[in-house]
N, C-alpha and C positions, 0 to 999 in steps of 0.2 A: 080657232077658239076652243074653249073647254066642251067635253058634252059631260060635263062634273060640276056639280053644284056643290060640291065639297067644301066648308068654311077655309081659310086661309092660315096654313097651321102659325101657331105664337111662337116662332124662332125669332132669332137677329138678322138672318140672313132671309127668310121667308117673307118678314116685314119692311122688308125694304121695298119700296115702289117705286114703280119703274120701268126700264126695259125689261122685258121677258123674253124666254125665247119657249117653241114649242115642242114636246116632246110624245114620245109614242110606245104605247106598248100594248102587252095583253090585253089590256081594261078600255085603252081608249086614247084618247089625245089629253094633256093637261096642259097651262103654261105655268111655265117656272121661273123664277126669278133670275136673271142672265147672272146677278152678281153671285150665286148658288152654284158650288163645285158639285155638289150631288144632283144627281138628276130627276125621273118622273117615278121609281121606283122607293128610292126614298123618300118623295113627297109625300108619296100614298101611305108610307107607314109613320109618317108624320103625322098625319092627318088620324090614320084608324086607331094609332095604339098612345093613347094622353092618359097616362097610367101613374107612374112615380114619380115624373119632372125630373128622375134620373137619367142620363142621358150617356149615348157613348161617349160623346167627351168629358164626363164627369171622371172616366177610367180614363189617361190616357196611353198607361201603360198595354190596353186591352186595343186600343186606336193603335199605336206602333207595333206590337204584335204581329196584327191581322198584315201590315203593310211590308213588315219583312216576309212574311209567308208570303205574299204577291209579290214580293223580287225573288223568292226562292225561287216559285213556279214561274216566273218568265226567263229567270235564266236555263233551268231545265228544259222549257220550253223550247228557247233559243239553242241550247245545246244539243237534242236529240232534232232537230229541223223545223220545229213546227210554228216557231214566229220568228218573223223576216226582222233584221238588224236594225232597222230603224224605229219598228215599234217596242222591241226589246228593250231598244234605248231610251224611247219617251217613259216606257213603266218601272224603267228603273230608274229613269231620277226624279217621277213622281214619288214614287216610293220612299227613295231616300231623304226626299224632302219631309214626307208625313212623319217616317221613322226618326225623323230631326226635330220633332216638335211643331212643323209648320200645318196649318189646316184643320188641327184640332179640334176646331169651333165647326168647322162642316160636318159633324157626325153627330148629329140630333136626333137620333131614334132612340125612343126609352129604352131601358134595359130589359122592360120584360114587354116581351112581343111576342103573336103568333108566328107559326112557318119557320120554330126549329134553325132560327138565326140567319133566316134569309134575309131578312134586311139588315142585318151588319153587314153582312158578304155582300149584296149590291150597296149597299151607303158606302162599302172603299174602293168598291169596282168603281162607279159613277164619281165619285171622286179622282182617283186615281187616271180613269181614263179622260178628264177635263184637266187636270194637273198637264199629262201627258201633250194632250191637243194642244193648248196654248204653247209646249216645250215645243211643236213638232208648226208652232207659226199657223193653227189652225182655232177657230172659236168654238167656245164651250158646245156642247151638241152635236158638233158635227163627227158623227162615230161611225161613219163611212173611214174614216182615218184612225180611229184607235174605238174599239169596240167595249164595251165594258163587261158582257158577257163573251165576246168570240173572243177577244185580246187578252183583256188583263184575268177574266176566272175559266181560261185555256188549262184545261185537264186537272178541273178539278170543280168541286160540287161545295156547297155550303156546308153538307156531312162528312167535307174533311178537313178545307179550311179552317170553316171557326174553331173546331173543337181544338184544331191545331195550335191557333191563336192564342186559345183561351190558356193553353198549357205555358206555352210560352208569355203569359201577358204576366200570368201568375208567377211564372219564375223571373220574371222583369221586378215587378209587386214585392214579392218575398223579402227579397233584402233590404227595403224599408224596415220594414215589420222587426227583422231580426236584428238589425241597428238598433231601433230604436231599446226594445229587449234586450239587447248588451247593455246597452247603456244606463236602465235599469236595475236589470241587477250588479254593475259596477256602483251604482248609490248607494245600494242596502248594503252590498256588501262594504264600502266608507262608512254607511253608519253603524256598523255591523263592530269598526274597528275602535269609531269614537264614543260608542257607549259599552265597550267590554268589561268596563271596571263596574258596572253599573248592577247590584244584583236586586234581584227583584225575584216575586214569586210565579212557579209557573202556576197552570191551572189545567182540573180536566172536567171535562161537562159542566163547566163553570165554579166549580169548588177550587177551594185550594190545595194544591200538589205539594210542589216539594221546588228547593230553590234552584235558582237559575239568573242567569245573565239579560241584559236587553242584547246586550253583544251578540249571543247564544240566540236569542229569539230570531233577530234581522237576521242574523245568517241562516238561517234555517227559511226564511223567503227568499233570501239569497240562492241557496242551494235546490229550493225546489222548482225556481223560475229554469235555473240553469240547465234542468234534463226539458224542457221543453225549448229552448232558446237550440241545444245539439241536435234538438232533434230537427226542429225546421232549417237551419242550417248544412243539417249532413243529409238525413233522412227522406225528410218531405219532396228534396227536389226530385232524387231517384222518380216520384211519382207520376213526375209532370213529364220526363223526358224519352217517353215512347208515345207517341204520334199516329195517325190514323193518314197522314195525308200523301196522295194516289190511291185512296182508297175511291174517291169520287162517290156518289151517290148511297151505295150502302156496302161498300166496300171490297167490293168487284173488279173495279180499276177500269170500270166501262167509258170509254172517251178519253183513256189516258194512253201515250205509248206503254209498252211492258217495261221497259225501262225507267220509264217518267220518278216512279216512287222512291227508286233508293237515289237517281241523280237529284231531286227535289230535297228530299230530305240532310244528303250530304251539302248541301247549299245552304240549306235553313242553319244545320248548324254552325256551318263555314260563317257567313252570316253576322248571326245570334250572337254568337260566342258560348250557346251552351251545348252540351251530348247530346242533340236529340237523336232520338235512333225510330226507326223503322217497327211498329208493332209486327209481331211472325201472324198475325192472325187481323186479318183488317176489316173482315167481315164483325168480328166479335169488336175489335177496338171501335168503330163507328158506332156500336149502338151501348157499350159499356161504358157507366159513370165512375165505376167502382174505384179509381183512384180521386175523381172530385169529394166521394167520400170519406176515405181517409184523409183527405187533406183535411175536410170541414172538422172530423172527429179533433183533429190535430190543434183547429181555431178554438173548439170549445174547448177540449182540457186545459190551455193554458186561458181560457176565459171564468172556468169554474177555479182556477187557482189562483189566480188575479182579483176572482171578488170574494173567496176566504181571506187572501191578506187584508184587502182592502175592511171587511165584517172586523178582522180581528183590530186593522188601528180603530176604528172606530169605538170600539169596545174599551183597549186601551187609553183612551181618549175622551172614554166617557167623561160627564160629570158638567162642570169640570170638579166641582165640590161636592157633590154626593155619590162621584162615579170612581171610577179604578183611577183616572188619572195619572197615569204612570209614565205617558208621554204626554206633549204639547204637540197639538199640530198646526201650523203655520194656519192663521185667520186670514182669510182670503172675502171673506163679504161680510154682512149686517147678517143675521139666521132670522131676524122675527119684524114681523110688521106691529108686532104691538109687546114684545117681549124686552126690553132695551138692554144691550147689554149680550144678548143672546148670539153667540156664535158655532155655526152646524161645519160639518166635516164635510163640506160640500163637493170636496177632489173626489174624495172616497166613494160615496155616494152614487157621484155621477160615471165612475168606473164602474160600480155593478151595474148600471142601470145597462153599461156598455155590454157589460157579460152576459146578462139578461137576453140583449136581445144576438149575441153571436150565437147562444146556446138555442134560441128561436130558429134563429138561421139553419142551423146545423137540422134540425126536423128537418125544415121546407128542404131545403136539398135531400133529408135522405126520402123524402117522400119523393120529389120530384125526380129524382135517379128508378127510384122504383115504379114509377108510372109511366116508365119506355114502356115501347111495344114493338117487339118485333124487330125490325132491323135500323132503326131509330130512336131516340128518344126527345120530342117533340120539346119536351120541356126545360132542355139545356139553359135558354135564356136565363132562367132564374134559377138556374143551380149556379151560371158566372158572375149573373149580380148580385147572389146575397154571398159568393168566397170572396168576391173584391169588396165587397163592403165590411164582410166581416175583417177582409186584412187590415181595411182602411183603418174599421171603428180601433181595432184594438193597437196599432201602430199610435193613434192620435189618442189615445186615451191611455197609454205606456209613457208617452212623453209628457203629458198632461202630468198624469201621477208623481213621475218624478220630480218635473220641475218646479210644480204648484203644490207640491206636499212633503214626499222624501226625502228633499235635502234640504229643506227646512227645518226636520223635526229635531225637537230635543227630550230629554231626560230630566223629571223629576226624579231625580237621585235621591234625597235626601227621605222623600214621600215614599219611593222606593223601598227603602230602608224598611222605614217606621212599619209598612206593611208587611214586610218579611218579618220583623224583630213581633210584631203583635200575631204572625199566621198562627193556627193552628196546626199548619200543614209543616211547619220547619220543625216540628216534631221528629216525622222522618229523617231529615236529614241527621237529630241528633240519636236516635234511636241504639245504632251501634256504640255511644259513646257514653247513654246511662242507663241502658238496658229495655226491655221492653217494658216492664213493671211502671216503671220510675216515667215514660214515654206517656202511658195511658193513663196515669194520676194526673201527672204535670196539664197533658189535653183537658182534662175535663174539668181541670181544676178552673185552669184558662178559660174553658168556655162558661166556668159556669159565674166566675169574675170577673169577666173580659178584661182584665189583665195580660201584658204578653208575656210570651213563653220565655223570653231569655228573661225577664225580669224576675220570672219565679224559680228559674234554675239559678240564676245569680245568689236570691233571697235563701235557695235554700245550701246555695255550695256546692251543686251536683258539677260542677264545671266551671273552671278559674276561668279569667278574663279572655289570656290569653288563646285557651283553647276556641274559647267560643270564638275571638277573630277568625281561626282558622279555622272553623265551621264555616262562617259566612266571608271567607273571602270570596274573589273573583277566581283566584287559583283552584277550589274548593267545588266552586259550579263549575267549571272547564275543565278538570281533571278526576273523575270519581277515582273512593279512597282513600284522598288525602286527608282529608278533616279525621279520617278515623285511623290512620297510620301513627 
């Protein structure tokens, strides 16, 4: 029996009643649910850490990670002598089976937890080493036959697996992110193509500039999406693929053969399929975040450029009759419980909201990177649950964007127009063509008539028809010069 008065934690598998079986450790005896792949070690951090309702299977990119690193280190393991052929073989088709997507659901410890990711590393030991038993014709618990600390976490420590993991969950992760991000800026840049003819005025601190294209505009979100899309693509992973693991406990290589780290490592990537490589320094990589940093720095810049576009359609979008309206954007819900009629920019919206909080993220992580101490840094847990979440939010708030907004929108052309032909600001463009004098009359004549400006260049002949088309063509905004050649 239990000597734990401990409530019953709210899992699917926890809840289930029934056989049990009993387990043992540091703390004492518990009994655990027989149908449960994890054991008394995970229980307990079931039970102490009821935090986010985030849970490791919510990642399960950050679940098959950790499960390839435990077939690295048991075939290293098996290769320098140190585990006999049979258990080698139970952990590695546990392994492969978790890395396949099977058992997912057995990894229920929230994401932010004390003890610096020790219960990730026993929630896949305990798993894995039940995975195993049942392969090797034996029942869950009995770890006289595959051990979960002496077998499957054999030379190596929580301080180098997970961090291990987490490098690699993230480089699993990434290519979602950077999909979806292509495929983003391939919309803007379509709509980029279907509104080129389109000229409309730009703007600076909200006044009016000088003209331009909508064509011009989307590609200009086009092209700033795209140094951030190169860069998690080429750049970011460099970051993820030097590794701490045979560094064991604080990166000494205590409990490990001398050889263990670079045969492990050549296995993870063998593996993987990605470079992982061997940090020169394992003492410093164990307790250094400094690359989960710049990765996070990496989540927010394209998070703060994502909710400038997102600020600018909305602006574009105002109105729809008292505002710029310059585009339409696809009506997606009712906006008002008592306004009828009333439709909000709700895609847009709920992307900053998304940016908002990756740019929160990005704090908590550099804080929690900066509150190691010593040859540790305790607070890993939630430097890996807020980079996987921030990849998550901004992958599923990219596709959201485009699908529910972006390649919907259209062009008010015509409104376009009328607000170019009435600017004050398309002055400049005609500047070189009737002088400055002629430039600063016409303005103020304008503002003080509100009359447009080609109407009173027209009125007074300072420039035939013709000319002024090719003022405001589309050729005209896409090529400076011309209007005035």
């Amino acid at each position: 029996m239990s000597n734990n008065n401990l409530p019953e934690p709210d899992t699917p598998a926890a809840s289930l009643r029934g056989a049990t079986r009993l387990e043992h450790d540091l703390i004492g005896n518990l009994e655990i649910p027989d149908a449960a792949y994890y054991g008394i070690q995970t229980y307990r951090a079931i039970q102490n850490f009821r935090l986010s309702d985030i849970v490791l299977s919510d990642y399960p990119a950050l679940v098959k990670a950790l499960a390839v690193v435990k077939h690295a280190a048991a075939d290293a393991n098996h290769a320098l002598g140190g585990l006999e052929p049979k258990r080698h073989e139970a952990i590695v088709h546990a392994c492969e089976r978790i890395a396949a997507g099977e058992f997912i659901d057995q990894f229920p410890v929230d994401m932010i937890q004390g003890g610096a990711g020790t219960s990730t590393n026993m929630n896949m030991n305990e798993v894995v080493a039940n995975v195993g038993l049942e392969y090797l014709g034996h029942a869950k618990g009995e770890y006289a036959y595959l051990h979960p600390n002496n077998d499957v976490n054999m030379s190596q420590s929580t301080n180098d697996a997970y961090p291990t993991a987490i490098r690699l969950g993230l480089l699993m992760d990434q290519q979602t992110l950077v999909d979806s991000l292509d495929r983003l800026i391939q919309a803007l840049a379509a709509k980029s193509a279907e509104m080129a003819g389109v000229v409309k005025m730009g703007r600076t601190q909200l006044q009016d500039a000088v003209p331009m294209t909508l064509g011009q505009e989307f590609q200009a979100f086009a092209s700033t999406l795209s140094d951030d899309a190169r860069y998690l693509r080429e750049d970011a992973p460099k970051l993820l693929h030097e590794v701490n693991l045979g560094g064991t406990a604080i990166g000494t290589g205590i409990n490990a053969h001398p050889d263990y780290p670079r045969v492990a490592v050549d296995r993870l990537a063998a593996i993987s399929g990605h470079p992982m490589r061997l940090a020169p320094d394992l003492i410093a990589a164990t307790s250094d975040m400094g690359s989960f940093v710049m990765l996070s720095s990496a989540f927010k810049r394209l998070a703060v450029r994502l909710s400038k576009i997102c600020n600018d359609l909305r602006l574009l979008a105002s109105g729809p009759r008292t505002g710029i309206q310059e585009i339409n954007l696809p009506a997606r819900q009712p906006g008002s419980s008592i306004m009828p009629g009333k439709v909000n920019p709700v895609i847009p919206e709920a992307v900053n909201q998304v940016a908002f909080t990756v740019m929160g993220n990005d704090l908590a992580i550099n804080m929690a990177s900066e509150a190691g101490q010593l040859q540790l840094n305790v607070m890993e847990p939630l430097v890996v649950f807020k980079l996987f979440e921030s990849s998550r939010l901004l992958a599923r708030a990219i596709d959201m964007l485009r699908e529910l907004c972006i390649e919907g929108i259209t062009a008010n052309e015509a409104h376009c127009r009328h607000l170019v032909e009435h600017s004050i600001g398309l002055v400049t463009a005609l500047n070189p063509l009737i002088g400055y004098e002629n430039s600063t009359r016409i303005a103020a004549q304008a503002l003080a008539t509100g009359r447009g400006v080609v109407e009173l260049i027209r009125e007074e002949k300072l420039l035939d028809d013709a000319t002024l088309e090719k003022v405001l063509s589309p050729e005209s905004m896409l090529r400076p010069g011309v209007a005035a050649a």
